[in-house]
N, C-alpha and C positions, 0 to 999 in steps of 0.2 A: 337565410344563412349563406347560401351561395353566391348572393350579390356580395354581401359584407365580406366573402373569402376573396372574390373579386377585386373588390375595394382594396382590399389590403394588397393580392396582389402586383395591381396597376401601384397606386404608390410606391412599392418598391422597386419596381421596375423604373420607375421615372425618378426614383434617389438617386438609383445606379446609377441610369444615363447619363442625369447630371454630374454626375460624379466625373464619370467618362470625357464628359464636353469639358468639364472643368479643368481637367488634366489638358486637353485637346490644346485650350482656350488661347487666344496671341498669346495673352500675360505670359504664358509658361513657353512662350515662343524665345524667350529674352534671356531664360537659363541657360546656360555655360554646361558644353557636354565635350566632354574628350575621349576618344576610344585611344588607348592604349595598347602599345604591343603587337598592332595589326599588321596583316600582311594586304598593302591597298593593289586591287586591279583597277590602276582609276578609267577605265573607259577609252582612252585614249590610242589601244594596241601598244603601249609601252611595255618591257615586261614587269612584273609584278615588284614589289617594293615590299618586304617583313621587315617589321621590328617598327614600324611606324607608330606616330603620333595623330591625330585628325581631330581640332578642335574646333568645336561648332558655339555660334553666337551669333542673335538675332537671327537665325531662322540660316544662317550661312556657316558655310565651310571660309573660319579666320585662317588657320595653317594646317598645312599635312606637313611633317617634319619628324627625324627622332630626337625625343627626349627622353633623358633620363627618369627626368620626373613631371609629372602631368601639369599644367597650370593649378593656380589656386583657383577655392569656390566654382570647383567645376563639378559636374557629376562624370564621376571617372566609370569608364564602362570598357571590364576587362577584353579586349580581342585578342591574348595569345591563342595561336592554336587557331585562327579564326580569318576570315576575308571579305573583306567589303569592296564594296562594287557600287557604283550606283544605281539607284533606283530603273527598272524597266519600264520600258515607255512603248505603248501597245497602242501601233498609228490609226489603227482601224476596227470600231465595236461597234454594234449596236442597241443603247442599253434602255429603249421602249418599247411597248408595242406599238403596233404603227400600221394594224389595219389590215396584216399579210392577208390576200386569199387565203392561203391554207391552214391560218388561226383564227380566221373570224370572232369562234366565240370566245378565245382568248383576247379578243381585240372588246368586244363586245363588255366583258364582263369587267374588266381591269383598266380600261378605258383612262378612268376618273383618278386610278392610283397610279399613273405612271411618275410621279415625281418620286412614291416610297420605293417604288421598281427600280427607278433608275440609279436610286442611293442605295439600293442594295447591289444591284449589280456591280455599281463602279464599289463599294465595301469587299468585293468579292473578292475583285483585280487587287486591290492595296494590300489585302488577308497574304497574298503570294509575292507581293515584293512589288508588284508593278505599280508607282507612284503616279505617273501619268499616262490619261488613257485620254484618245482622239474620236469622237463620237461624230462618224462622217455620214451618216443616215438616220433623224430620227424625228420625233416628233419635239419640235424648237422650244415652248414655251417653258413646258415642266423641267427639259435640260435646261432653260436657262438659271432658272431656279435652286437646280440641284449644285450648278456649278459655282454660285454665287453666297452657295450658301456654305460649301465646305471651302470657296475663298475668304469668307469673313470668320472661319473659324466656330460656327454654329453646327456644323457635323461635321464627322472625320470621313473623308475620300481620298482618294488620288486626286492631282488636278485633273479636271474635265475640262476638255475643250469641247469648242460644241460648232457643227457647221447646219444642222438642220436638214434642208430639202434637198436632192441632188438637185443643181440647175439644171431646166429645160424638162425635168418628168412632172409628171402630174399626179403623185401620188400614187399610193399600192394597187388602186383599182383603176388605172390607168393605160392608156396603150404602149406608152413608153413603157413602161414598171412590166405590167401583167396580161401587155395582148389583147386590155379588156375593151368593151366598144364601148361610148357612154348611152348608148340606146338599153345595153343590160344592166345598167345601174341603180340599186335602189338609194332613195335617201340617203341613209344611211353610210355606203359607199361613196356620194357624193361630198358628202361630209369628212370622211377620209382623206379624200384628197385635197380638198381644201385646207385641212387643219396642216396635211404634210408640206403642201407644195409652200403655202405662205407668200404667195402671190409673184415666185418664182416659177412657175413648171411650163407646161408646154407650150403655152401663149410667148413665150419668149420665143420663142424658135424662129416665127415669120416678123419678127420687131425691126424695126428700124435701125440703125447703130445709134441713132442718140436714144430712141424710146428705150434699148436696151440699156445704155448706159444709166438711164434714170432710175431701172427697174434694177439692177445690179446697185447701187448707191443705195437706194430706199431700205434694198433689204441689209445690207450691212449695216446702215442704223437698227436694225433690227438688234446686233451686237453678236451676230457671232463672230465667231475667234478665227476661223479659214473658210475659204471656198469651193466646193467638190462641181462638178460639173459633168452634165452626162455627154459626152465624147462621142458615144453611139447610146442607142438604146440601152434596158438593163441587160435583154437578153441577147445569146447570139447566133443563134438562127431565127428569123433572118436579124442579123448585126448591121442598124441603121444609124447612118453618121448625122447627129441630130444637129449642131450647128458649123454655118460656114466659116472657112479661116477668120474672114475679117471679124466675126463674131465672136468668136476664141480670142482672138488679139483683146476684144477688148473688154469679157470680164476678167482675161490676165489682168489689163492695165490697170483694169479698176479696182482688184485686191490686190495689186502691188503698191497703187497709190497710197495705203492705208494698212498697210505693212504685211499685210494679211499671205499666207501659203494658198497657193491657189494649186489644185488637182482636179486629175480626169479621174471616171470610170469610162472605158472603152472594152469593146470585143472583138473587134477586127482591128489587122496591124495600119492599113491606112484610116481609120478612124484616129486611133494612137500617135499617128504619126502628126495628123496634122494639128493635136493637143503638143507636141514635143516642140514643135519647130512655133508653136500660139506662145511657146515659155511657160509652161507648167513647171512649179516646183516639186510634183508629186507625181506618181501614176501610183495608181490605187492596183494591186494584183494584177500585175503586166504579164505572170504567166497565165493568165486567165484567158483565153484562147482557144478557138477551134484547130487553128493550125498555128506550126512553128512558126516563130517571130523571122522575118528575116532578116540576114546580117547587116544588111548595110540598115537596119532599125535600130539595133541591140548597139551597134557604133554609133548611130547618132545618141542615143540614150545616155551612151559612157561622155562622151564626145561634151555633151551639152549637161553633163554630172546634175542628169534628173534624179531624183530619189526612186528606186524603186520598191515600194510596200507591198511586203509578198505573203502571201498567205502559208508559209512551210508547216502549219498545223495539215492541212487539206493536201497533202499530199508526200507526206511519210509517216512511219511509225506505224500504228494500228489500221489509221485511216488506208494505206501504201499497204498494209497486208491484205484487208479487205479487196481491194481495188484488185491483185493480181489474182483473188483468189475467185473471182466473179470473174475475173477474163479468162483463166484457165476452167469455167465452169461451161462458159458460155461457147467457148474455141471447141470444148467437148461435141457439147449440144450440138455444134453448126457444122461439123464437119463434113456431113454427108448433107447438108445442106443445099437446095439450087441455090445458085448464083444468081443476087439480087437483078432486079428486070425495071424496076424505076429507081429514080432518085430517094424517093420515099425509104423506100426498099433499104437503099445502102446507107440511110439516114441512122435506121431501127438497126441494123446489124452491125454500125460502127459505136454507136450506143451502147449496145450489147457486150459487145466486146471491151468496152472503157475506153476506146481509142484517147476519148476527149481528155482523160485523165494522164494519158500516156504523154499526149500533147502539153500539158499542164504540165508535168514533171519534169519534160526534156526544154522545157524555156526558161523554169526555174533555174537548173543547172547552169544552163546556157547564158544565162545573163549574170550567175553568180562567178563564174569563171573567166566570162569576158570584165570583168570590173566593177560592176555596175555599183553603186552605193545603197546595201539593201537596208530596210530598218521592219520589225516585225511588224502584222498586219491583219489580224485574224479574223474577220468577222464575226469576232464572237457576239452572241446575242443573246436574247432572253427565250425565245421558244414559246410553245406554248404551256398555259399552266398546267401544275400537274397533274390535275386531276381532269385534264384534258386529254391526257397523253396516252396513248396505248401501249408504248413501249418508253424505257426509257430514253431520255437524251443525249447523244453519244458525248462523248467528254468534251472529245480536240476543240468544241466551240463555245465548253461552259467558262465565265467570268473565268478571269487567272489560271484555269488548268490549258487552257488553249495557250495562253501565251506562255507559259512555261514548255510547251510546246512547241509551240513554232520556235523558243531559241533551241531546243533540242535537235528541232528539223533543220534546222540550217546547216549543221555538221551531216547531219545524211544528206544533204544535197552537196556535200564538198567545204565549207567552212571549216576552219578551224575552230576549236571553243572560244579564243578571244579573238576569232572575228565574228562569232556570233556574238560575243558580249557587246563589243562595238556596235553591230548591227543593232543592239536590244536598248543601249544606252544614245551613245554619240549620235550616232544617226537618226537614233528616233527624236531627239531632242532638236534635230534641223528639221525631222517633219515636223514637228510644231511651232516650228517658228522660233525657238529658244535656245539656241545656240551657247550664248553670251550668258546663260543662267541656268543651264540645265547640263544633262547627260555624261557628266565627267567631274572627277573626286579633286579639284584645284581650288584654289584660296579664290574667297569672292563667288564663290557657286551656291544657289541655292541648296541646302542638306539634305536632298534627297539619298537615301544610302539606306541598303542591305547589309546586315551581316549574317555570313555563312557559317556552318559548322566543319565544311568541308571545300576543298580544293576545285573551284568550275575547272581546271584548266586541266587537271587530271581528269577526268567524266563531266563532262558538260549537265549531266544528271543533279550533282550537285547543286546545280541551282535551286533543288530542293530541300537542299537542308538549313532551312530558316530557323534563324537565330532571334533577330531583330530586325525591325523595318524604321526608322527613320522621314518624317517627311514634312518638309520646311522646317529641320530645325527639331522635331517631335519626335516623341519615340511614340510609336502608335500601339495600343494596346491590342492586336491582332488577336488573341483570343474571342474578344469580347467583340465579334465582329462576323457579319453582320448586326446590325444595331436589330434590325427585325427580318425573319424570313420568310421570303413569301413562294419563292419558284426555286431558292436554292435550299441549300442545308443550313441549318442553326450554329451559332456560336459552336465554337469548341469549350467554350467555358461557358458556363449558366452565370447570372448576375445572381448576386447575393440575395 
């Protein structure tokens, strides 16, 4: 009897879906949709525009315009009272498991499902309005999968871009990555890094310039969509500058040859530096630092209008309460302290004190003030499973609540709301490479679009009050979303 409840079940769950996909499907890509009476912030820092028209066809924005009256055979979708924006584009996630040291058995157990993972994850990001999401760490094959499959319109996502390995690490269990030696490796872990690095990681480091260039070529037929590259090591003590300039020149040249965004991860500012002046289109969390950036860095940055992907979830709002409320615990603690006696020593008690976070914070600022072109960034990732977890997992890094977040934190770091919107739209659409079709509400733009119930420019908060998500062109059934949960939360709607 319980199999047979089963059976019935599974069946309707796989009506529904279908159902779901079929709405999804291209064909319904080719409907005629007009929001009426909206008031558009198209992305661009223009100011805002009420009473508008925005007609969508073939998956594009035909006119933003007013009209009195809507076109015909459109499906008319009231926006008075109401604001659309385009879709958010979140430069930096990571949506596999990939092996972490400190998830093993999460890496261990979920291994074989990482393509359901990673299509619930990026379902998570789209559930909040984020259309497209930049996957710059993860395990290549299942991402290529997941991204190819909600491109042909056989699941609903965000666009997923996908770069895979960082160049020049060797995977999680690695030295670059995790310090780790390969004399302590079991199988296992071997295996890890193989499946990560994708015959990109630290054997590149002492390569030739042509062996290099071979091995950079080979892996973009692989077909990912940008380039990340390790700048220095993952970590930053000690922060080690993993390839030489000439080296840098030239897996630029060889992801600009083929149109491809090419980015660092660095942790020291002459690591950084000598990615900026290599031609990078990207720095991946450039306040990520032990110490302040210095100015004549933060000038070449602006100077050389690098994108900067910053992570403003990790350092304001709860996470910025936590952080001062451990330094004033710890300033307590140490007061009648001796006075550290080795390096060691002042290592643990700058630690203690959050120094590093302090540092992180005052570069943020710092590069927000001086110009820089920021676009959001958040690490967000999957964690371990939950019934792995002994506490919960703080929010600022889960799918779509991080990046609703970080455009929040960008006004505590000194933005304005529509230059965080800018930041979350326009900009993020140059980290991907899509300028020419993405991040902005103009005729000939792919449809990607929110609409709000309320005013971002009055509380930047309001980005949370989702109405509708739009993407290529669709209206996405964001209830019904995730399609399956596995590390987050369930549908807000049950299927029939």
């Amino acid at each position: 009897m319980r199999q047979a409840r089963n059976a019935v079940h599974l069946i309707r769950s796989l009506a529904a879906l279908a159902a779901i996909l079929l709405a999804w499907s291209p064909a319904h890509a080719q409907d005629r949709i007009a929001i009426v009476g909206v008031t558009v912030i198209d992305g661009t820092g223009a100011p805002p525009r009420p009473g508008m028209t925005v007609e969508i066809e073939d998956g594009r924005i035909r006119a933003v315009a007013r009209r009195a009256v809507p076109p015909t055979n459109a499906r008319v979708i009231d926006g008075r009272g109401k604001y659309l924006l385009p879709g958010f584009i979140d430069s930096n996630v990571h949506g596999t498991v990939y092996g972490n040291p400190a998830r093993r058995d999460t890496s261990a157990k979920y291994s074989e499902r990482n393509e359901e993972l990673a299509l619930e994850f990026a379902q998570r990001h789209l559930k909040v309005g984020v259309t497209t999401i930049r996957d710059s760490y993860g395990v290549l094959p299942p991402l290529l999968r997941v991204r190819d499959r909600i491109a042909r319109g056989e699941a609903i996502g965000p666009r997923l871009l996908v770069a895979g390995n960082i160049i020049g690490w060797g995977g999680p269990f690695s030295r670059t990555y995790s310090l780790t030696d390969d004399s302590e490796l079991s199988l296992f872990q071997e295996q890890w890094n193989d499946l990560l690095s994708q015959g990109v990681g630290e054997e590149l480091m002492d390569m030739t310039p042509e062996e290099l260039r071979t091995a950079i070529r080979t892996y973009l037929d692989k077909g990912v969509d940008f380039l990340k590259y390790g700048g220095t090591s993952h970590f930053m003590r000690p922060s080690l500058i993993g390839f030489s300039p000439r080296a840098q020149r030239i897996i630029v040249e060889e992801g600009h040859k083929r149109g491809k965004v090419v980015e660092t991860h660095a942790t020291s500012s002459e690591g950084l530096r000598l990615a900026v002046e290599a031609g990078i289109d990207l720095i991946q969390h450039p306040e990520l630092m032990s110490r302040d950036l210095p100015a004549d860095l933060v000038e070449l940055i602006v100077n050389r209008g690098t994108l900067c992907a910053m992570r403003a979830n990790m350092v304001t709002g709860d996470v910025r309460r936590r952080q001062l409320e451990r330094r004033s615990a710890a300033a307590a603690r140490l007061a009648d302290a001796a006075p550290p006696e080795t390096s060691a020593e002042r290592h643990r008690r700058a630690e203690a004190l959050g120094e590093e976070a302090e540092i992180q914070r005052r570069n943020a600022e710092r590069l927000i003030r001086a110009g820089c072109r920021i676009t959001i960034a958040t690490d967000n990732y999957l964690g371990d499973a939950p019934e792995f977890r002994r506490q919960p997992k703080p929010p600022e890094q889960e799918p779509g609540e991080g990046s609703l977040r970080a455009i929040e934190g960008l006004t505590e770091l000194g933005m304005t709301p529509m230059q965080a919107i800018v930041a979350a739209t326009r900009n993020g659409a140059a980290a991907a490479g899509m300028e020419k079709d993405l991040g902005t509400i103009e005729a000939g733009k792919i449809a990607d679009l929110i609409l709000l119930k309320a005013d971002p420019l009055a509380d930047i908060r309001n980005i949370r009050s989702l109405d509708l998500v739009i993407a290529s062109g669709r209206v996405v059934p964001i209830d019904r979303l995730p399609d399956q949960a596995f590390f987050g939360p369930p549908a807000t709607t049950s299927t029939p």
